[in-house]
C-alpha positions as CSV (number, residue, x, y, z in Angstrom):
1,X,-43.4,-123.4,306.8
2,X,-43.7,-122.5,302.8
3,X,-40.5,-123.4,300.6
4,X,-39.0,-120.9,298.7
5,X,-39.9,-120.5,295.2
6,X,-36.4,-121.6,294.0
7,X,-36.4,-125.1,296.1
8,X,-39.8,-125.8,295.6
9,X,-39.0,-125.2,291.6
10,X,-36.1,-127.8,292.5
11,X,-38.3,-130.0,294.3
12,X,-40.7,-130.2,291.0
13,X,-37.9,-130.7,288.6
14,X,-37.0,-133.6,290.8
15,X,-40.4,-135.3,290.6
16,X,-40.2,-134.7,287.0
17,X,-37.4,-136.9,286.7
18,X,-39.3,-139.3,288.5
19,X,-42.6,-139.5,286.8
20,X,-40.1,-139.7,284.0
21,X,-38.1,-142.6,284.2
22,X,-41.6,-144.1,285.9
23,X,-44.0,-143.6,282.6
24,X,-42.3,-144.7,279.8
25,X,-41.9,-148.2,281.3
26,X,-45.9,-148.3,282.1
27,X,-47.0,-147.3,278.8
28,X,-44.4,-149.4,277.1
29,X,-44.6,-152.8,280.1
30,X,-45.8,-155.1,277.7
31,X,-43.2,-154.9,275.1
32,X,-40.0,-154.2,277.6
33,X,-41.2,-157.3,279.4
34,X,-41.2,-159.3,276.2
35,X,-37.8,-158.0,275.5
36,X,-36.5,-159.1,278.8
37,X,-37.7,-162.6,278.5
38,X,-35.0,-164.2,277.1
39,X,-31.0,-163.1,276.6
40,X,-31.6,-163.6,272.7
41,X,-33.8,-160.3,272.4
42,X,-31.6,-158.2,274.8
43,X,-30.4,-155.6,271.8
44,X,-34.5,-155.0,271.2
45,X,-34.8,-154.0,274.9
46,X,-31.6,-151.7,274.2
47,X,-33.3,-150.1,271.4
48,X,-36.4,-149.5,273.6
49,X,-34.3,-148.1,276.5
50,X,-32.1,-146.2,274.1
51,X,-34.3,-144.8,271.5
52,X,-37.4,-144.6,273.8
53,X,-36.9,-144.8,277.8
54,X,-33.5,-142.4,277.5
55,X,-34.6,-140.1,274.8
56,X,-38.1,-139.0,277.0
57,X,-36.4,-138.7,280.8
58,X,-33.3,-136.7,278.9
59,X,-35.4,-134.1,276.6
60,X,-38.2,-134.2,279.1
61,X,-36.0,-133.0,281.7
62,X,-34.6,-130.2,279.0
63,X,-31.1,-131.6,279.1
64,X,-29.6,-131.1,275.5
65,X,-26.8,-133.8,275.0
66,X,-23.8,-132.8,273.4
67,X,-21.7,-135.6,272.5
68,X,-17.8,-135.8,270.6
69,X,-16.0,-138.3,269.7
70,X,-12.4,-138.7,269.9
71,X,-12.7,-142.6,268.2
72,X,-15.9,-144.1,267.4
73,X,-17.9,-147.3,268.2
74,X,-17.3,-149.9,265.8
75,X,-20.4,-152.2,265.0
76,X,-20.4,-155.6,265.8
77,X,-17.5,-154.7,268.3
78,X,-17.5,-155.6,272.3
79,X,-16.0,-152.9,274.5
80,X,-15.7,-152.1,278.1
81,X,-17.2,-148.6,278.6
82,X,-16.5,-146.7,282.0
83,X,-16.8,-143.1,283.1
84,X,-17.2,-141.0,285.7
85,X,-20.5,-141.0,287.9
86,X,-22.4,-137.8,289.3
87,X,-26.1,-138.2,288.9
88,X,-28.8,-139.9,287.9
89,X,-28.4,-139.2,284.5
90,X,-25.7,-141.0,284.4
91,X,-27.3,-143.8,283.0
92,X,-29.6,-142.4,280.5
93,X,-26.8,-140.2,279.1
94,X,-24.6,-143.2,278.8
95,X,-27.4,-145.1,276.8
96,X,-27.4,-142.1,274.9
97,X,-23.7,-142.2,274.1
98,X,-23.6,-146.0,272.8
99,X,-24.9,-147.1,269.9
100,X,-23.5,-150.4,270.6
101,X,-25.8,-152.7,272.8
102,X,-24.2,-152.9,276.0
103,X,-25.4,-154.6,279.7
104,X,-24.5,-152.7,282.6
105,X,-22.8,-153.5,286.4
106,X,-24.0,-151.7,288.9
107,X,-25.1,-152.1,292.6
108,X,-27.6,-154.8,293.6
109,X,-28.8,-151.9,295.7
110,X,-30.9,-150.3,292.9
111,X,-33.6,-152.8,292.5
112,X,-35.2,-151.5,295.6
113,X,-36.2,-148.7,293.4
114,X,-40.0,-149.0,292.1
115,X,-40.9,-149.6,288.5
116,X,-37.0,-148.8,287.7
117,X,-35.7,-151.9,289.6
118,X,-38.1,-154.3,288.3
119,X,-35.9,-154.2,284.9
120,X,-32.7,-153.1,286.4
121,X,-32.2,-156.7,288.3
122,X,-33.4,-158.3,284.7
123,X,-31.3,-156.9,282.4
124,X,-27.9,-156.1,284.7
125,X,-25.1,-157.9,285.7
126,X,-25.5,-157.3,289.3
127,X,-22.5,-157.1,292.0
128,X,-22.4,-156.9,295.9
129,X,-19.1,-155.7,296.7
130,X,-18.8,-157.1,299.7
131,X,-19.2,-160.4,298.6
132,X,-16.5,-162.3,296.9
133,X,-18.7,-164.9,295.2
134,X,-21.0,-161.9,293.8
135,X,-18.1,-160.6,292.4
136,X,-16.7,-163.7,290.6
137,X,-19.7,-164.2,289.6
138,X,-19.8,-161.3,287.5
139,X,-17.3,-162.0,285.4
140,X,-19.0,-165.4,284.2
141,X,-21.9,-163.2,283.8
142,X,-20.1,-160.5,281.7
143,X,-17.9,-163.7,279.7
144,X,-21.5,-164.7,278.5
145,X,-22.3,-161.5,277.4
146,X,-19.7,-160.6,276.2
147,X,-20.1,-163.9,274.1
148,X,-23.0,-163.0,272.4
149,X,-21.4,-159.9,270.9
150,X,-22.5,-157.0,273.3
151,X,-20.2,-154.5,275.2
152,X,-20.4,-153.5,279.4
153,X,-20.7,-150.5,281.0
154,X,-19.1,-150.2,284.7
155,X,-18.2,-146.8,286.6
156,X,-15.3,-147.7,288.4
157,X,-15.4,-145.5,291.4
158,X,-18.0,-148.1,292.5
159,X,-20.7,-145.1,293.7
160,X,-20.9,-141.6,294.0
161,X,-18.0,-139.9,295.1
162,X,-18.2,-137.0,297.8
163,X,-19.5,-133.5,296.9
164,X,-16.3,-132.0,296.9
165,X,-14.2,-135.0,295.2
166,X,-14.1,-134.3,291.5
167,X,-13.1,-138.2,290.7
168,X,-13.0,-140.6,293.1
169,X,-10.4,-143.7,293.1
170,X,-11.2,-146.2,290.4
171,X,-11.8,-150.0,291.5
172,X,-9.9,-152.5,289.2
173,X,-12.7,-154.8,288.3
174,X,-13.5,-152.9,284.7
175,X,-9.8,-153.6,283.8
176,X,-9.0,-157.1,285.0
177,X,-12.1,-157.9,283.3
178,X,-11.5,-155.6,280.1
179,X,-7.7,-157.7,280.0
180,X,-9.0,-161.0,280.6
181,X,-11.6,-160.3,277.3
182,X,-9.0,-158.6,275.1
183,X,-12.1,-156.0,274.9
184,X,-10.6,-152.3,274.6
185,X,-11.4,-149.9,277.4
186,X,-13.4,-146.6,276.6
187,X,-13.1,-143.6,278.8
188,X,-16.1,-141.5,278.7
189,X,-16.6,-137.9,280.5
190,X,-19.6,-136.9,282.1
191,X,-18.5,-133.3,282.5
192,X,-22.4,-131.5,283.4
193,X,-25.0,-134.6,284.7
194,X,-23.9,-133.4,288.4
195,X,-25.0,-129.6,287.4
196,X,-28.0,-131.3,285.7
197,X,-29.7,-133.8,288.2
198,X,-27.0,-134.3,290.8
199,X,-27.8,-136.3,293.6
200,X,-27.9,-133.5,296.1
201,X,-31.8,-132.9,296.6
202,X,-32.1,-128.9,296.2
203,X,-30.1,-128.5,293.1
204,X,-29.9,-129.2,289.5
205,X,-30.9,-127.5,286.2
206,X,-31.9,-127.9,282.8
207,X,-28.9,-127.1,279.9
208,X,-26.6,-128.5,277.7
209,X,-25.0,-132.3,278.8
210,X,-21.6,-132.3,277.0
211,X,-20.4,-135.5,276.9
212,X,-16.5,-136.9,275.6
213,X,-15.5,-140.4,274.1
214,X,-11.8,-140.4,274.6
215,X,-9.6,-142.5,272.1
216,X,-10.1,-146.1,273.4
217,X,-7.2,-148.2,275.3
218,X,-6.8,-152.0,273.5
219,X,-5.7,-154.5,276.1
220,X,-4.8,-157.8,274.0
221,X,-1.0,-157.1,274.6
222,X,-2.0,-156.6,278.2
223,X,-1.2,-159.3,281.3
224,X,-3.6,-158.9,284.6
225,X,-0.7,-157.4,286.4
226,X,-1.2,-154.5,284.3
227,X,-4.7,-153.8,285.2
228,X,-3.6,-151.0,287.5
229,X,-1.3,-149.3,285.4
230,X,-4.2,-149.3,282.9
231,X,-6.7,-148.2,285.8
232,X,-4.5,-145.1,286.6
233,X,-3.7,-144.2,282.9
234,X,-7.6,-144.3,282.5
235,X,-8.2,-142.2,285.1
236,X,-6.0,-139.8,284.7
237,X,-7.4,-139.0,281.0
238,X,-10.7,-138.1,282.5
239,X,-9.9,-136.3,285.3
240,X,-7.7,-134.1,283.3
241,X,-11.0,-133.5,281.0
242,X,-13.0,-132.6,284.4
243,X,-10.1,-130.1,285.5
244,X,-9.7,-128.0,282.5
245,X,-13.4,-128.1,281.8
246,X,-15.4,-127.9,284.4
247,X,-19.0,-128.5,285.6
248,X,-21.9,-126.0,283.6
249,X,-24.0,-124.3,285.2
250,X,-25.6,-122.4,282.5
C-alpha cells in the first residue's frame, strides 16, 4: 500500500526534524560534552544549544521565528519563563526566545530519546510527577541554579494538552517556585509550533513561528498562598493571546 504524496511529504519533513536535532550534537559531541562537565560552563553549553543546536533544527526545518516583546530580558537577571506547549519545537523556539541562560524542567520521560536524551538528563532539572521526593527535589535543584545567576523554563500544563484543548490547566509548581525566589514570572506565547511540527504524525508545515513575551509578573510582594491567583492571572494572558490570534497555517 503506497502513501499518498501529501503524507509521505509529511512523513519526510518529520525525519527531517529528526536527523536535525540528531546531527548537530554528533558533529559538535566533543565540545557539548565539555560544556556539560561541570555546572560552571553551563551558559557555554547555552550558547552552543542556542546559537548552534536551535538555530540549524529551526531554519532547517524552514520555520521563520517571529518574535515581540512586550518587556525585555534584562542581563544578569533570573526569571521563571513558562508558556504554552504544542510541539516539539517548543523547545528550540524557546531557546530562541531567551537570551538569558536558562535550565529547563521537564519530564524524566525524555531521556529515553536517542542522542537528544543523553544531554537532556545532563543539563535539566528533571521531575517525575508522581513522585513527591522528585518533586521537592526540584526546587533544591532550581535554588542552586537559580544561585548561580541563570533563569528556568517550565510549561505548566505539565505535557501536551489534547488536540482539541487550546490551553490546558496550569500546575502550580512554576509559581510556588517563582514566589519562593522573588524571580518575576514571564508568560510567553507559542501561537504557530502546533501548525509547524505538532505532535500529531501526518501534519505540520514550514512558515512563520510568531512568538509573544508578555510584560512580566514580579512576585517579591507575593505570599505562597497566592501562587494560584498568580497561576490563573498567567494563564489567562496567554490564552487570551491564543483566542484572538489563532494557529497559522500559512
Amino acid at each position: 500500500m503506497h502513501l499518498p504524496l501529501e503524507k509521505l511529504g509529511l512523513v519526510l519533513y518529520r525525519i527531517w526534524f529528526y536527523i536535525l536535532v540528531s546531527l548537530p550534537i554528533f558533529i559538535f559531541f566533543p565540545f557539548l560534552l565539555l560544556t556539560t562537565l561541570s555546572d560552571r560552563t553551563y551558559r557555554q553549553f547555552f550558547w552552543l544549544a542556542r546559537n548552534l543546536w536551535a538555530n540549524i533544527i529551526i531554519y532547517g526545518m524552514f520555520c521563520f521565528p517571529k518574535i515581540s516583546y512586550e518587556q525585555k530580558l534584562e542581563k544578569g537577571q533570573s526569571y521563571m519563563l513558562v508558556a504554552n506547549h504544542t510541539s516539539m519545537l517548543d523547545i528550540m523556539m524557546m531557546l530562541k526566545t531567551s537570551k538569558n541562560p536558562f535550565v529547563f524542567v521537564g519530564k524524566k520521560e525524555l531521556v529515553n530519546i536517542p542522542v537528544f536524551g543523553f544531554f537532556y538528563k545532563r543539563v535539566c532539572i528533571l521531575v517525575d510527577r508522581e513522585d513527591s521526593r522528585s518533586r521537592t527535589a526540584v526546587y533544591r535543584r532550581a535554588q542552586k541554579r537559580l544561585n548561580q545567576g541563570l533563569s528556568i523554563c517550565i510549561f505548566p500544563e505539565g505535557g501536551v494538552p489534547e488536540e482539541d484543548v487550546i490551553l490546558d490547566d496550569f500546575k502550580d509548581g512554576a509559581f510556588k517556585m517563582a514566589i519562593a525566589h522573588n524571580i518575576p514570572v514571564v508568560p510567553i506565547t507559542f501561537y504557530d509550533n502546533k501548525s509547524r511540527f505538532p505532535f500529531t504524525f501526518f501534519s505540520g508545515s514550514p512558515g512563520i513561528a510568531r512568538v509573544k513575551v508578555h510584560s512580566f509578573f514580579k512576585t517579591k510582594e507575593l505570599m505562597e498562598n497566592q501562587k494560584s491567583e498568580l497561576r490563573e492571572q498567567v494563564r489567562t494572558i496567554i490564552l487570551k493571546e491564543l483566542q484572538n490570534r489563532p494557529f497559522n497555517r500559512n
